[in-house]
N, C-alpha and C positions, 0 to 999 in steps of 0.2 A: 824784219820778221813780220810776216803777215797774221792778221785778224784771228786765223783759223788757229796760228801755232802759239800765240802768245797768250791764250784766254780767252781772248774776246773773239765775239762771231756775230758777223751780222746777217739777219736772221732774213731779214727781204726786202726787196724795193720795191714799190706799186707806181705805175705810173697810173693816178688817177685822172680819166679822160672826165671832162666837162665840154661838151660840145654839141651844137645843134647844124644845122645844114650851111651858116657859116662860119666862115674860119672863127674858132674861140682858140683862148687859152686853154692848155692844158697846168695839170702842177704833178709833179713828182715831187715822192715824198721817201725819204732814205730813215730809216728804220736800222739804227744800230747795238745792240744789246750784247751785254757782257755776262758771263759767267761766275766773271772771279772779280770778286769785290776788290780786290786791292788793284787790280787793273784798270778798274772801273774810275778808282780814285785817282790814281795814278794820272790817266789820261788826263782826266777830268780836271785835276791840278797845272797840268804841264799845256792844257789849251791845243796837246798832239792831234786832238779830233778838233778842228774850229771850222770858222764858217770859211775861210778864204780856203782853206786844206781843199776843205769837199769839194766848194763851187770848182776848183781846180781841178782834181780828181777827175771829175764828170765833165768838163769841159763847159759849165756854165758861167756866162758874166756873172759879175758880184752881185749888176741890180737885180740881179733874176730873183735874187732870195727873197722870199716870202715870209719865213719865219726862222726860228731854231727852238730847240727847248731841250734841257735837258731833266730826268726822270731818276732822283736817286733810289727813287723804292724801286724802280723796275730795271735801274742799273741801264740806263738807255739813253744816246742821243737821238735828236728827230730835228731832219733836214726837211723845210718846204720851198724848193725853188717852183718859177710857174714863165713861162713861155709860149710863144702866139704858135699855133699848127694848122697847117689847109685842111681844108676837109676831105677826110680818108686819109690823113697820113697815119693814126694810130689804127682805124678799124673802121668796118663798113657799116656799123648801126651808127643811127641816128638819135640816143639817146642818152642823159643824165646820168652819169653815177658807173659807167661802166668802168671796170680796171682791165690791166694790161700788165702781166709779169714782166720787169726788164731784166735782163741778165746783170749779175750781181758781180761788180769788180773787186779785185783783192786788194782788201785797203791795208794801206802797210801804216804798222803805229809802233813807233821806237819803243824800245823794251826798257823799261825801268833797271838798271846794275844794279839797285838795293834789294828787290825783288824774285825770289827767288821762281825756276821755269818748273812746270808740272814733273818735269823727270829730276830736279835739284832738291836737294834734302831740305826739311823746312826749317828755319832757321829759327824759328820757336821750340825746339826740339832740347829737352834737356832744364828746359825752365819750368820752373814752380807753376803746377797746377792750379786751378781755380776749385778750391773744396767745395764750391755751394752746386757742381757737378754730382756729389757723393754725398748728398744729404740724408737725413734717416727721420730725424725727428723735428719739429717744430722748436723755435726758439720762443724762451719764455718774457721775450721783451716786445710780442708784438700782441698782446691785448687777450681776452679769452684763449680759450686752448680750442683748436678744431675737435668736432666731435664724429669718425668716421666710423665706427661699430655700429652705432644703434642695437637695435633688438636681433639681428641677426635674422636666424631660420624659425624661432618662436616668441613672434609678438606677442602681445599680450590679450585675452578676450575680452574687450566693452561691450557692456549691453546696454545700445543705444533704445532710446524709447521707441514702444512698438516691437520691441525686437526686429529693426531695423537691421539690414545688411549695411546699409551707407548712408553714414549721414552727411546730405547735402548742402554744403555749406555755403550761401551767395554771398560777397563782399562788393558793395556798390566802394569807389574812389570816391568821394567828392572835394574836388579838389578845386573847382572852378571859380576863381575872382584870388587866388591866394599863390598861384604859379607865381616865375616872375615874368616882370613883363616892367615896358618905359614907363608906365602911369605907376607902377608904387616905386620906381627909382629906383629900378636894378640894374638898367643903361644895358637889358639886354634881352631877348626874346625868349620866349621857352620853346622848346621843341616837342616832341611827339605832337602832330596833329596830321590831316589827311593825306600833305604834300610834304615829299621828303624834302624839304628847299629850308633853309635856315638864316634870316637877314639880317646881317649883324651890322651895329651900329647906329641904325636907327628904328624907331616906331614898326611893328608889323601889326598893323589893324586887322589883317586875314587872320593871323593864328590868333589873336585876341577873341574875334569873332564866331571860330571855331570852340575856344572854350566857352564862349556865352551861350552857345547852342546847347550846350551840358546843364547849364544854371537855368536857361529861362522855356528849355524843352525836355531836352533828354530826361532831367529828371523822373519829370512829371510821369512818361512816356512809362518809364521802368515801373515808378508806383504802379502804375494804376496794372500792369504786365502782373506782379506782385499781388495787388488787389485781388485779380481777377485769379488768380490761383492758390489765394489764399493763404501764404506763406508768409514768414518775417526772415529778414534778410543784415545782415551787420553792415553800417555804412562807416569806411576807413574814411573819419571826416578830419577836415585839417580846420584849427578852428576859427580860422582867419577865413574859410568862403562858410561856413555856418553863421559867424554871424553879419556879414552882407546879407544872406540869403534868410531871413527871420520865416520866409515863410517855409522854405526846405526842413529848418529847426523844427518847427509845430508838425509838421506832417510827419515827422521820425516819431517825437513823441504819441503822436496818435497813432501809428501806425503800432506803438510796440518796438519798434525796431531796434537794434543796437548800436550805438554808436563807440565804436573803439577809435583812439588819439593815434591821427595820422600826421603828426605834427603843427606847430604852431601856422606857419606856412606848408607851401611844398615846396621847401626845400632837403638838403642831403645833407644829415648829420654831417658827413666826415667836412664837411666846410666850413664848419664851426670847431672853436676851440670847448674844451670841457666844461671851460662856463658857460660859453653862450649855450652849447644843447641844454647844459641843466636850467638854464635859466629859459631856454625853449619848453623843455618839458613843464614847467614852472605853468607858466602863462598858458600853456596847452589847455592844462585841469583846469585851469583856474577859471580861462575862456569855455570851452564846454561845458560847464558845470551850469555856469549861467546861461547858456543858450540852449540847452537840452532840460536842465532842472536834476540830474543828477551826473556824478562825475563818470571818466571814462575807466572802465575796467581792465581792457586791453591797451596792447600800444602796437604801432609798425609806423615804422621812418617809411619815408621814400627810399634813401636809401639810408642804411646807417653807420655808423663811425666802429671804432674799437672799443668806445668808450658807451656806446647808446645803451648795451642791454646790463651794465654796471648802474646807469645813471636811470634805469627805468626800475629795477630793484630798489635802488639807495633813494626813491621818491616812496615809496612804500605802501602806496592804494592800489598798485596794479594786480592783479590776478595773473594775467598771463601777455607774454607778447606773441610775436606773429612772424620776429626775425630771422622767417628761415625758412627753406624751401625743398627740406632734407626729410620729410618722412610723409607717409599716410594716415599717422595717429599722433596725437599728444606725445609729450616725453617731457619727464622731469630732468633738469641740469641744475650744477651747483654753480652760486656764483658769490664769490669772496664766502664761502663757507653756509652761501642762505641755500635753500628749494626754490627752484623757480618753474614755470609751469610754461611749456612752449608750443602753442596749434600753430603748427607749419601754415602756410598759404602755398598760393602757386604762382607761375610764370608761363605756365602751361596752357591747362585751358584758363585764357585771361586774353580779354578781349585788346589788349595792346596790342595783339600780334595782327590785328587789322593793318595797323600804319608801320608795322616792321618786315623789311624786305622775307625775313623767314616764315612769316607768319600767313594768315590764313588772307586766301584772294576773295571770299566772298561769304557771304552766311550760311551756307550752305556746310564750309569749311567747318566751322564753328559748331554747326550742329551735329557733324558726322563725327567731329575730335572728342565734343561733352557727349556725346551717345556710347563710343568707343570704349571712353573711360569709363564711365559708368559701368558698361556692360564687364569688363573687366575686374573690376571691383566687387560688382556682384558675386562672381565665379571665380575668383584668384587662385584656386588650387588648393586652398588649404581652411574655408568656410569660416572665415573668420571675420569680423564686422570691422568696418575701417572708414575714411570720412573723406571726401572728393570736396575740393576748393575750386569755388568761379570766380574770377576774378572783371570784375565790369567796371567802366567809366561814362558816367552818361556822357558826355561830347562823343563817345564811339557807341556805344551799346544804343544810345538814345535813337539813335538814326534807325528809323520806319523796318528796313529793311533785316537790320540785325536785333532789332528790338522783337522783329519775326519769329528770328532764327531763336531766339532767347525763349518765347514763351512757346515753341515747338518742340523745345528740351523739355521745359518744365512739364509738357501734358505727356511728354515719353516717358518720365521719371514718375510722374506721377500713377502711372498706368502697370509700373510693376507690384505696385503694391508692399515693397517691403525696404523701401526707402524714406528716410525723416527728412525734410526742412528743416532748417532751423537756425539759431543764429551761433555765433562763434561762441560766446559766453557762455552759452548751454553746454556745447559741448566742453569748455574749461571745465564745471561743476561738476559735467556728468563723470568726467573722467578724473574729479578730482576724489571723490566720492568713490568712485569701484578701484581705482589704483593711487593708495595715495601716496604721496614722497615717501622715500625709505619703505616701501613693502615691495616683498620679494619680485611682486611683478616691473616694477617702477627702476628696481635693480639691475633689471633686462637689458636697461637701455645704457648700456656702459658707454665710454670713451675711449 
C-alpha cells in the first residue's frame, strides 16, 4: 500500500543545488510527513521507513548518506544524501542555495493489521469516553476558585485624584543580582535577556552581564526619566537584588517611591513547596523592611503557586497583591473567608515583550501600544475612570533607546491633562476608601 493510501504522504523532495563553475556536490533532501499519528508510530516502530529502504528506493549508495533525523512533533522523517555533479547537470546558474523540484516516488510502507484504514470503523468505538471532554465546573482540589464574572457591563465609579480619567500606574521589576544564575548555585542560567539562545550547563557571562546593565545603568536611566517628569512610580523589588544594590534602596526611599515584595529572589512560587514560599515570604518582609526602613504593603510572585495568594493573606501586613492580570480596576475576593484587595498588573503594555518573539520590534512599538491604551481608556464608551498598568525592567527599559520611548509616553500622558501618576498603594487606599469590602459596589465584582 502506498504513502498516499495508508495515511501517510510525503509532502516533497528538494534537490538542494550547492554549486560554483566546478563540479561540486550536490545533496537531496527527502522530506517525509504523516498525517495520522498512529502510522507515524507505527512506521517509526517497525524501522519500514530506514535509511537502507530510502538509499535503495532512490537508487543511492549507502555512503551517500549524509544525515537522517526523525521529527515526532512534525510526524516526519528527513533523508540527506549528497553526491558529486558536472557542472550544468542540475541547472544553468552559477550560484549558491538554488533548489530544483525532483519528481516524487511512491513509497510503498507495509500497513500495520492492528491498525485500522481511513474507510474501516475505528476500533475505539463503543469504549468509555474520557469525561474531562464534558466538563462544566472547576474542581475544588486545585487551589482558589477561578474568578471569571468580574464586574460585568457596570463597573464600579473611583474617583481617582484630580478627577482623573486613568490612573497611570508605572512598576519598575527590580530584579537584578537575585535571578538565577552559576554564582549563587543554581547550576543554571536565567533566561529572558536580548538573545533568544539559552546555555545550559554551564556559566553564561553574557546573560549575567545583561542583567548588570539593569543594576549598574538602567536603573539610574529610569530614575532620573522619572525625575525629570516628576512622578513616583512602585518598584516590584525582590529583596535579595535590594540589598546588593544599597544604593538603588536609598534612591527609592528618597525618591518616595513604593516598594511592593516581588519575592525573596526571582524566583516561581510554584517551585517551592508551601513551606519554603511561606518561609520566602517570611524573609521577603523581613529583608525589605531593613533595606527600604519600612515594610512592603503589596506583594506579586514572579510567578505564583496555588498556594502564594492563601500564604500572602495568612502573613497578615499586606494590603493588596498584584496576582493577576484579569481587570482594569481593583476588586475585592474572598480568601479562606477573609477580604482581600487585588490591583491587577499587566503582561501587555510591559516592556518584556522587547526580548519575546510576540512582542514589540522596536520603541516605537512600545510607545504607539502605551499611547493606544491610554487613548482607549480615556474614551471607553461608558466615561468611567479606570487605571492602566506599565510594566518595566531596567536591563530592557534602561536601554537609551527605549528609555526614549518611555519618557515620550510620559510627556503624551502627561499633556492630556486629566490623567494621575501615581504608585500602586495609592491606588489600594484610594479604592479601599470609595469601595470598601462588602458594599454593594465591591459586590459587583462576583465569581
Amino acid at each position: 500500500m502506498s504513502a498516499t493510501t495508508n495515511g501517510a504522504r510525503a509532502l516533497r523532495e528538494l534537490a538542494c543545488v550547492v554549486r560554483s563553475k566546478n563540479a561540486k556536490p550536490y545533496r537531496i533532501t527527502l522530506d517525509v510527513f504523516f498525517d495520522d499519528r498512529r502510522v507515524f508510530e507505527y512506521v517509526k516502530a517497525t524501522g519500514a521507513l530506514n535509511e537502507d529502504a530510502v538509499a535503495a528506493l532512490y537508487g543511492f549508495d549507502r555512503k551517500e548518506l549524509r544525515s537522517s533525523f526523525v521529527s515526532d512533533e512534525a510526524m516526519a522523517f528527513k533523508f540527506t544524501f549528497r553526491r558529486p555533479v558536472t557542472q550544468g547537470a542540475v541547472g544553468d546558474s552559477d550560484v549558491y542555495g538554488a533548489q530544483q523540484h525532483v519528481p516524487l516516488l511512491d513509497l510503498e510502507i507495509p500497513w500495520a493489521p492492528e491498525l485500522p484504514r481511513r474507510d474501516e470503523p475505528d476500533p475505539t468505538e463503543g469504549e468509555e469516553m474520557n469525561e474531562q471532554f464534558f466538563a462544566r465546573i472547576d474542581r475544588d482540589d486545585q487551589g482558589l476558585p477561578r474568578e471569571l464574572l468580574g464586574y460585568g457591563e457596570h463597573p464600579p465609579r473611583v474617583q481617582w485624584e484630580g478627577d482623573a480619567k486613568v490612573a497611570i500606574q508605572i512598576v519598575v521589576n527590580y530584579e537584578e543580582g537575585s535571578e538565577k544564575s552559576f554564582p549563587m548555585g543554581d547550576g543554571e542560567n536565567d533566561a529572558f535577556h536580548e538573545i533568544p539562545f539559552k546555555l545550559d550547563g554551564i556559566r553564561d557571562m553574557a546573560v549575567e552581564s545583561v542583567y548588570e546593565y539593569g543594576s549598574r545603568v538602567g536603573i539610574w536611566r529610569l530614575f532620573r526619566v522619572f525625575g525629570s517628569a516628576g512622578i513616583p512610580v512602585t518598584i516590584f523589588g525582590t529583596a535579595v537584588a535590594l540589598e546588593r544594590n544599597p544604593a538603588v534602596a536609598q534612591k527609592i526611599v528618597e525618591r518616595a517611591d513604593e516598594v511592593a515584595a516581588h519575592g525573596f529572589r526571582w524566583t516561581n512560587g510554584f517551585e517551592m513547596t508551601r513551606e519554603e514560599e511561606r518561609e520566602a515570604i517570611r524573609l521577603t518582609v523581613e529583608s525589605i523592611t531593613k533595606s527600604i526602613g519600612t515594610r512592603p504593603l503589596g506583594w506579586y510572585s514572579r510567578e505564583m503557586s496555588v498556594n502564594t495568594r492563601e500564604l500572602v493573606v495568612e502573613e497578615g501586613g499586606f494590603l493588596y497583591d498584584s496576582e493577576c492580570y484579569s481587570d482594569d480596576l481593583p476588586y475585592w475576593t474572598k480568601v479562606n473567608g477573609k477580604d482581600h484587595l487585588v490591583v491587577p498588573y499587566t503582561l501587555v503594555v510591559n516592556d518584556i515583550r522587547y526580548v519575546l518573539p510576540q512582542g514589540f520590534s522596536s520603541p516605537e512599538d512600545f510607545f504607539l501600544f502605551a499611547k493606544a491604551t491610554l487613548d482607549r481608556l480615556r474614551d471607553d464608551g461608558d466615561d468611567l475612570p479606570r487605571m492602566m498598568s506599565i510594566g518595566l525592567h531596567p536591563r530592557f527599559s534602561g536601554n537609551p533607546a527605549r528609555a526614549d520611548a518611555l519618557a515620550r509616553f510620559i510627556e503624551y500622558a502627561q499633556g492630556t491633562d486629566d490623567v494621575w501618576f501615581t504608585r500602586r498603594i495609592d491606588i489600594a487606599n484610594t479604592f479601599r476608601e470609595q469601595i470598601p469590602a462588602g458594599s454593594e459596589a465591591a459586590a459587583a465584582a462576583v465569581t
